[in-house]
Steps between C-alpha positions, in 0.01 A plus 500: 500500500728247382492119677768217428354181386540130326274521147475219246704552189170387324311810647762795407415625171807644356354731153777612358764275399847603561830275387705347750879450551528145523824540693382682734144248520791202575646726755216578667401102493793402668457778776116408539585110529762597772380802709136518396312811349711832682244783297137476475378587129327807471107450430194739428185322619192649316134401599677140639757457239812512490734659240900484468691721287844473689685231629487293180802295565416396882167429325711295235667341743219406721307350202827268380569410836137344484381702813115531608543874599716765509602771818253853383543835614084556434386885452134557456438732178187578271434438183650881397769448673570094262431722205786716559746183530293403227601780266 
């Protein structure tokens, strides 16, 4: 089941590190400061936390913007299933 929810940036863990386009970070800034967050992030939550591996430049954004929390699409998932993003 997936739900649609506000998280704190603080609370995402995001393990692997992937580089950014910081054109496309500015662009996204600009359309955040004028029409808001349009796409959740995608996030695994595993045994209450949560883990982002896509969506790194809304997350980018978000953080540079100096907002609390970002929009989350939230799926439930073991700890098999993080592995296997994991890997």
């Amino acid at each position: 089941m997936v739900r649609i929810q506000e998280i704190p940036l603080r609370q995402i863990h995001r393990p692997l590190i992937r580089q950014t386009d910081p054109q496309k970070v500015e662009a996204l800034m600009e359309s955040i400061r004028e029409i808001g967050q349009q796409e959740p992030i995608e996030v695994l939550e595993v045994d209450g936390q949560y883990y982002g591996f896509s969506g790194c430049h809304r997350f980018e954004a978000c953080q540079r913007l100096g907002q609390e929390s970002i929009r989350c699409r939230v799926r439930r998932a073991t700890r098999s299933v993080l592995q296997m993003h994991l890997a």
